[in-house]
C-alpha positions in Angstrom: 0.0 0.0 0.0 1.0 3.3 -0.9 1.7 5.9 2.2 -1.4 7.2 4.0 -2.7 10.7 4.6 -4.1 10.8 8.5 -5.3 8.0 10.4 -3.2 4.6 9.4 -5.1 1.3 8.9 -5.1 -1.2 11.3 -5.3 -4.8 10.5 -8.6 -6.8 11.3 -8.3 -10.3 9.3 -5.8 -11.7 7.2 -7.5 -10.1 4.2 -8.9 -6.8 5.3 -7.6 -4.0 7.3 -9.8 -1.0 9.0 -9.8 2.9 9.8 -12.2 3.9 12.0 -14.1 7.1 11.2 -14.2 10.2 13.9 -17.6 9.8 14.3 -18.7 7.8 17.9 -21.9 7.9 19.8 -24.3 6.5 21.6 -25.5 4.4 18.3 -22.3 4.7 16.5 -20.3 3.0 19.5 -16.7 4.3 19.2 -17.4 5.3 15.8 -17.4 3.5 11.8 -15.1 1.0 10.9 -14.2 1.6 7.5 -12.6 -1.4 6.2 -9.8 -2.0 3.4 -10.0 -5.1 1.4 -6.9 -6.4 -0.8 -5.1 -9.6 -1.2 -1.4 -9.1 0.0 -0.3 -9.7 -3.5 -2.5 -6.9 -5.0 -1.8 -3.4 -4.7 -5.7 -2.4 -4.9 -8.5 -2.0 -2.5 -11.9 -2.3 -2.0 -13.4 0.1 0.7 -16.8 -1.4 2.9 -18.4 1.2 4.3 -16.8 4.6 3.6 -18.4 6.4 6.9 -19.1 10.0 7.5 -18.5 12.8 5.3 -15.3 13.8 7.4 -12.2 15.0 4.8 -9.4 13.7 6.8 -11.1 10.3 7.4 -11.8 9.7 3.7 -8.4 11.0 2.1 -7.3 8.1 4.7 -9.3 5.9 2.2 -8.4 7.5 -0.9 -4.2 7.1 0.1 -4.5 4.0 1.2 -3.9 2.5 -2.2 -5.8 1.9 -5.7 -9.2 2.1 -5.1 -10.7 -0.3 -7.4 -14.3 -0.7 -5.8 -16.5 1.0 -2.9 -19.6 -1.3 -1.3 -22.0 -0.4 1.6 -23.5 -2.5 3.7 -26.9 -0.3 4.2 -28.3 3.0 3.4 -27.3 5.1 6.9 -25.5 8.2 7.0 -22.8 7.0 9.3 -21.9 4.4 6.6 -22.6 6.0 3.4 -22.5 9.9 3.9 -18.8 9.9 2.8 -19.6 7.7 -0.4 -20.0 10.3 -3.2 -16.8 12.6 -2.0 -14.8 9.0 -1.7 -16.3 8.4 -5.8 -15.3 11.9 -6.2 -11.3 11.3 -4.2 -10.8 7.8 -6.2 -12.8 7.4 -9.3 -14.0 4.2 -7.9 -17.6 3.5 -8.3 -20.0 3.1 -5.1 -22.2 0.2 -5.2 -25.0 -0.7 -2.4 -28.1 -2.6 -2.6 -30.5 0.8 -2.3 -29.7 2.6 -5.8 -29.9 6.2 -4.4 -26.4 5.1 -2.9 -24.9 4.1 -5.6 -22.2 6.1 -7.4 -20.1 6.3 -10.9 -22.0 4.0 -12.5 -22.2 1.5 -9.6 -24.9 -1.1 -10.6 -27.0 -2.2 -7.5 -25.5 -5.3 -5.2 -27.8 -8.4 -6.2 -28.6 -11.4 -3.8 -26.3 -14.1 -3.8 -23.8 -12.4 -6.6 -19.9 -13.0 -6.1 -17.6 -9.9 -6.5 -14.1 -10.3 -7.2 -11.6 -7.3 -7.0 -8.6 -6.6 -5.3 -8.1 -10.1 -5.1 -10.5 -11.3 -3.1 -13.6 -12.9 -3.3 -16.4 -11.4 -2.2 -20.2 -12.9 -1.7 -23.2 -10.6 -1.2 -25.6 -12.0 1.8 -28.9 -10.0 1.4 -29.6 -10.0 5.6 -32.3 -7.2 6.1 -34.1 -6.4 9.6 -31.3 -3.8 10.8 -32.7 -2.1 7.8 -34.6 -3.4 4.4 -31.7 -3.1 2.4 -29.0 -4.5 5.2 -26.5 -6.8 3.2 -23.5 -8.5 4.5 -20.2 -9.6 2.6 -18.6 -13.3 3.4 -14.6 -13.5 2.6 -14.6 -17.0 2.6 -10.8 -17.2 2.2 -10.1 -14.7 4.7 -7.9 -16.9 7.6 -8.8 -20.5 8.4 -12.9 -19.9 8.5 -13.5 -17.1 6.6 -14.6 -13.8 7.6 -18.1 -11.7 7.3 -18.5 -8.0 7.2 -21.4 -7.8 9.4 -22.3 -3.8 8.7 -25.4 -3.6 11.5 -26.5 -6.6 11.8 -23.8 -8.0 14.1 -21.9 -5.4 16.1 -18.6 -5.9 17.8 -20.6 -4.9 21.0 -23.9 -4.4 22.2 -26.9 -5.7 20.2 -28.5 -4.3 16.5 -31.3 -1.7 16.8 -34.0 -2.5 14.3 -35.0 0.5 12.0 -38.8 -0.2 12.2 -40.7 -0.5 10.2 -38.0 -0.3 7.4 -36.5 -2.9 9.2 -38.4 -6.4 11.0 -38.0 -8.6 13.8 -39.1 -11.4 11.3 -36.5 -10.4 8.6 -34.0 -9.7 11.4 -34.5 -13.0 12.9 -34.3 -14.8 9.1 -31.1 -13.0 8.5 -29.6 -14.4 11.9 -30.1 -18.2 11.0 -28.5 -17.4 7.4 -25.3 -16.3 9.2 -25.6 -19.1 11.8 -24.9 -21.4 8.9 -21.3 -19.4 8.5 -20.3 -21.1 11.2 -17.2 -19.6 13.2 -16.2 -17.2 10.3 -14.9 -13.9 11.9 -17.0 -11.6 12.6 -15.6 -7.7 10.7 -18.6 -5.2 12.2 -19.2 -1.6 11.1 -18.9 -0.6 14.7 -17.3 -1.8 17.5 -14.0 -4.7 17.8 -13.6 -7.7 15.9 -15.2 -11.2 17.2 -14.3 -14.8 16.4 -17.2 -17.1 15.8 -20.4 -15.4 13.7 -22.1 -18.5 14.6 -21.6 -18.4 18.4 -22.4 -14.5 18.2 -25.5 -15.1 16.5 -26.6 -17.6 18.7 -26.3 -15.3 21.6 -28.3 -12.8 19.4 -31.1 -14.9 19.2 -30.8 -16.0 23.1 -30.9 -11.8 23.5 -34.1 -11.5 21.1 -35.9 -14.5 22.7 -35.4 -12.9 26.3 -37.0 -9.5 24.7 -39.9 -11.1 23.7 -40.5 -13.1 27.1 -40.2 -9.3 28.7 -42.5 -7.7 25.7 -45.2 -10.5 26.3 -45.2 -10.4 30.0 -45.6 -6.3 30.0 -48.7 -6.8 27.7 -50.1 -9.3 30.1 -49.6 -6.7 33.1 -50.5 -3.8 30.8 -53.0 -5.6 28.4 -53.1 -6.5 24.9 -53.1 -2.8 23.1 -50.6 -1.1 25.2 -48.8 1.7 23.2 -45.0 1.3 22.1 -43.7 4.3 25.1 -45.9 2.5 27.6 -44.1 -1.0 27.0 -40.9 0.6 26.4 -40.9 1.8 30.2 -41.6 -1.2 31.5 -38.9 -3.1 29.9 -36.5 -0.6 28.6 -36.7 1.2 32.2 -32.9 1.8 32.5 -31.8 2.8 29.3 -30.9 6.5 28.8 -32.3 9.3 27.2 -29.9 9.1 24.4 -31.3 5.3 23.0 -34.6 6.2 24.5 -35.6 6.5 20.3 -34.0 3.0 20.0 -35.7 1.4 22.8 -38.7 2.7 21.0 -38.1 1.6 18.3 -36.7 -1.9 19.4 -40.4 -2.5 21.1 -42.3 -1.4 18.0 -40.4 -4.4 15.9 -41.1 -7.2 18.4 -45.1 -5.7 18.9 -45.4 -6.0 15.2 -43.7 -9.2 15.5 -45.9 -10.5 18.1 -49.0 -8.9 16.9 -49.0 -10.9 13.4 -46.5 -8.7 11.6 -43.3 -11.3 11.5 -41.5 -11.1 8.2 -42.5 -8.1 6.1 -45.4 -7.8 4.3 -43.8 -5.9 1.2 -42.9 -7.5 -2.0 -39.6 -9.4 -1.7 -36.5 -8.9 -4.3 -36.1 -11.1 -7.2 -32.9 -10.2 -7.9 -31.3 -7.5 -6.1 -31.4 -6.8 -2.7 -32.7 -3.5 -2.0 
């Protein structure tokens, strides 16, 4: 790799390397991790998840090497605000599953498609629930059992708020048993450290998920049947914070849908693509 301009990569996996981006918070953890894809016998790079718009994070990028590709793993600003200036830095075109963030001719990412660039190979999982359009990318020769870029739908800490109703507890929980079947791949999330064992992580996902809705459908037995989402939400969300108060909110109005009859989406599925 060519000399960097600001923050240096760090290395993650045997395949992938990360910079995080300056921009932490209460749902951004310490802040996006930006990762840097290349075989060590290639002297280009694909960029996952280019972050904020934040100059000094994305000439990082842009120095880092030969851009040859950009991909995003969902449509938030913290992961794709930065994608049109990094177009702009490295002539490489954006590609995500939504088309509005898609850049320089970037064609949209389609379920189950196979990218290869910089020397690796790279397959598309389409694993909405964080979001709609939540997709993750499996580097199946990346170490001993692969590696998955996991964008939202596993972080490196904490658990995955779902974006209701853009995003579902059904979908959500569909996605988790397609990266169960991973097995103990590494886990690369857009926020927060790396993890060994996606399938271990997931499983304690699901534990975490199962527990909610045991707490969801005990408060509607105390509080009956038709209880709002705030009125649920401070009965089992009681010691959360003002600052994930929205996400707490937001969390209960998946599983009530869920519960309720909702499940998986009821909106047309993809045929090909995965937005």
């Amino acid at each position: 790799m060519t000399s960097v301009t600001g923050p240096r990569p760090q290395r993650s996996s045997a395949l992938t390397q990360f910079i995080l981006a300056p921009n932490p918070g209460p749902m951004s953890l310490d802040g996006t991790n930006s990762y840097l894809l290349g075989a060590p016998d290639h002297s280009s790079l694909v960029i996952v998840d280019p972050g904020p718009l934040d100059e000094t994070h994305l000439n990082a990028l842009a120095s880092a090497g030969v851009v040859e590709l950009i991909l995003v793993t969902h449509r938030h600003a913290d992961h794709t605000a930065g994608a049109g200036r990094l177009h702009a830095l490295t002539g490489a075109p954006v590609r995500a599953a939504d088309p509005d963030h898609c850049h320089g001719g970037g064609e949209p990412l389609v379920r189950g498609e196979v990218i290869h660039a910089a020397g690796v190979e790279i397959a598309v999982l389409a694993t909405p629930g964080h979001t709609s359009d939540s997709v993750c990318f499996h580097l199946p020769a990346d170490g001993h059992n692969g590696s998955v870029l996991t964008g939202d739908t596993v972080l490196g800490r904490g658990t995955t708020v779902l974006d209701y109703p853009d995003g579902t507890l059904g979908d959500y929980l569909a996605s988790l048993d397609r990266l169960e079947a991973l097995g103990p791949a590494t886990v690369l999330p857009a926020h927060g450290p790396v993890l060994p064992s996606l399938a271990a992580i997931v499983r304690d996902y699901r534990t975490h998920r199962q527990e909610r809705l045991a707490q969801i459908r005990a408060a509607l037995d105390r509080l009956g049947q038709n209880a709002a989402v705030g009125e649920v939400a401070d009965a089992v969300y009681s010691d959360v914070g003002p600052s994930v108060r929205r996400a707490a909110e937001l969390s209960v109005a998946a599983q009530l849908d869920y519960l309720r009859g909702g499940g998986i989406a009821n909106r047309p599925g993809p045929a090909e693509t995965v937005g």
